[in-house]
C-alpha positions in Angstrom: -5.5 -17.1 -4.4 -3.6 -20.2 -3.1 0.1 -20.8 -5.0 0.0 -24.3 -5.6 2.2 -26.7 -8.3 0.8 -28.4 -11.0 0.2 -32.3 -9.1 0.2 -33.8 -12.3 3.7 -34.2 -13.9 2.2 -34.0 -17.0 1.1 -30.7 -16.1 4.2 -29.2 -15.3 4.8 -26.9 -18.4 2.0 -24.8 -17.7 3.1 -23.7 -14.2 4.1 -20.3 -16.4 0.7 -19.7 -16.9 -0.6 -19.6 -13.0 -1.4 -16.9 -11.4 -3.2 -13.1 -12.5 -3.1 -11.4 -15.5 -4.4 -8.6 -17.7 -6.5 -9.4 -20.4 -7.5 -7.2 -23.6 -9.3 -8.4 -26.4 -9.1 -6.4 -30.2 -11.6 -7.8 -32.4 -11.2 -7.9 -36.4 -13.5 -5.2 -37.9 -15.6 -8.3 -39.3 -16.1 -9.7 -36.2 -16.6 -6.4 -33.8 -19.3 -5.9 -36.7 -20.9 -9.2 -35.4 -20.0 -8.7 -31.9 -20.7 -4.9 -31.3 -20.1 -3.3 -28.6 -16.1 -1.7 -27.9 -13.8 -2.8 -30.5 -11.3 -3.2 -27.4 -12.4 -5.0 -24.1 -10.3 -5.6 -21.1 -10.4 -7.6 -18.1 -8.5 -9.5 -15.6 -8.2 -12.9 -16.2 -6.5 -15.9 -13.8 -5.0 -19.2 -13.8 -5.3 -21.8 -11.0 -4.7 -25.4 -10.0 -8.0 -27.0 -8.7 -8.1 -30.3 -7.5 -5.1 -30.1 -5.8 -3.1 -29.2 -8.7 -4.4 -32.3 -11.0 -6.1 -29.6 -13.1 -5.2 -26.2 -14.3 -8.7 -24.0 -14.8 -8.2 -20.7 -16.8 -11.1 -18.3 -15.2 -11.6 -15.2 -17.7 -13.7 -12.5 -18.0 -16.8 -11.4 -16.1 -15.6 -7.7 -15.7 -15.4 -4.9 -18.2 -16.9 -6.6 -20.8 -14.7 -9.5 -21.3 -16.7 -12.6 -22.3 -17.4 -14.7 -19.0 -15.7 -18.0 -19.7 -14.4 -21.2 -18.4 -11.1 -23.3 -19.5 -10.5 -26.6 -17.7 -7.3 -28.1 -19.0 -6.0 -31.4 -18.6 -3.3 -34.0 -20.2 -3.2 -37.5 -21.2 0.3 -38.5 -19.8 0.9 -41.0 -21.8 0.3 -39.3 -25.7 1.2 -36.1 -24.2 -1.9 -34.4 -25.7 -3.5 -31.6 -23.7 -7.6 -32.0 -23.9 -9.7 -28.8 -22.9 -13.5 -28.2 -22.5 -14.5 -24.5 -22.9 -18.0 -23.4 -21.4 -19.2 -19.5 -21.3 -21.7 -17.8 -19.8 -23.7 -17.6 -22.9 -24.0 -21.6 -22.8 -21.9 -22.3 -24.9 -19.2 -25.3 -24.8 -16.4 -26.7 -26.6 -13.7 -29.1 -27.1 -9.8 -27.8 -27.9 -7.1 -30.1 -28.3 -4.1 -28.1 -27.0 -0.5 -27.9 -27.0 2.3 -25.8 -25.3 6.2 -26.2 -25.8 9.0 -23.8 -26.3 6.9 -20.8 -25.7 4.5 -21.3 -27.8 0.6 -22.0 -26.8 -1.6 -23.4 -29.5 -5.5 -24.2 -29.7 -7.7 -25.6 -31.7 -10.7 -27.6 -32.6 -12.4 -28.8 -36.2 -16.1 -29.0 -36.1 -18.3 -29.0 -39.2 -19.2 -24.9 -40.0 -17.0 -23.3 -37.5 -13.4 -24.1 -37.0 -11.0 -22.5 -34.8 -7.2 -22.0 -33.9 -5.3 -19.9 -31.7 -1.9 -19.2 -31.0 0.3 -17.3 -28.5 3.5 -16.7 -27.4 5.1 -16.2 -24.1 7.5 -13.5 -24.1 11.4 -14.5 -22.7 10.6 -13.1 -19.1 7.4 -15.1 -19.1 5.2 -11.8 -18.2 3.4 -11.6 -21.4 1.4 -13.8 -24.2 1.2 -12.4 -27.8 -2.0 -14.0 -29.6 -4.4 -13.8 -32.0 -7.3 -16.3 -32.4 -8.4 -17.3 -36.0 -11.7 -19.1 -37.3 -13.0 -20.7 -40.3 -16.4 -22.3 -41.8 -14.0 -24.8 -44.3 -11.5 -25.5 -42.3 -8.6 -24.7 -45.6 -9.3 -20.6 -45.4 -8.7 -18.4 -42.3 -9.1 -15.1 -41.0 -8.6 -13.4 -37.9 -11.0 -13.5 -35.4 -9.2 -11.1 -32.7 -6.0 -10.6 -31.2 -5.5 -11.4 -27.5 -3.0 -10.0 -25.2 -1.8 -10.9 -21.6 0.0 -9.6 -18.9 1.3 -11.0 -16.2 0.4 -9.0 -13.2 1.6 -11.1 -10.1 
């Protein structure tokens, strides 16, 4: 994988999250009901510029049972909102508004029957992300979808 800077100024804060990292997914016991499968998945999971850095694109999943998945994020320069556009390999695809200061990574997205949020937090050395995705069908009451974990491994 190239090293490359994020082009976009904008862009700049998430230079933290380029590069390789572990990935291991614990579902809620309601969703791993719905899900099946291993109630813990792991996988390697990346973050690269493309474009020549004007874009960052999260790549995760594809091995050892980790949903196959797409995240291409982008930033208006001038609100300072982050926009990104999900697609997986089961064709599905999505719209998050994003934001990431002081550590702290959010997600989310309101759309009518199925809400989402997620948050995570880098650790001080900048090696590992603490998260946990929530959803909701209301959009007022929450509950935990599964918790997320990375490591950075180069």
């Amino acid at each position: 994988m190239r090293t490359m800077v994020a082009l976009n100024p904008s862009l700049k804060p998430l230079e933290v999250l380029s590069g390789r990292w572990d990935m291991e997914i614990r579902w809620s016991l309601k969703s791993h009901k719905l899900v099946g499968g291993p109630a813990t998945v792991r996988g390697a999971t990346r973050f690269e510029w493309i474009e020549d850095g004007h874009f960052l694109v999260h790549h995760q999943g594809g091995t050892d049972g980790a949903p196959d998945a797409r995240w291409l994020m982008g930033r208006d320069e001038t609100s300072g909102e982050y926009s990104v556009l999900y697609a997986d390999a089961r064709g599905v695809s999505r719209v998050y508004q994003m934001s990431f200061e002081d550590g702290v990574w959010r997600l989310w997205r309101k759309a009518p029957g199925f809400n989402q949020r997620f948050e995570g937090r880098l650790s001080t050395d900048s090696r590992t992300i603490e998260a946990h995705w929530q959803k909701s069908e209301d959009g007022k009451t929450w509950e935990l979808d599964f918790d997320l974990k990375y490591v950075k491994t180069d």
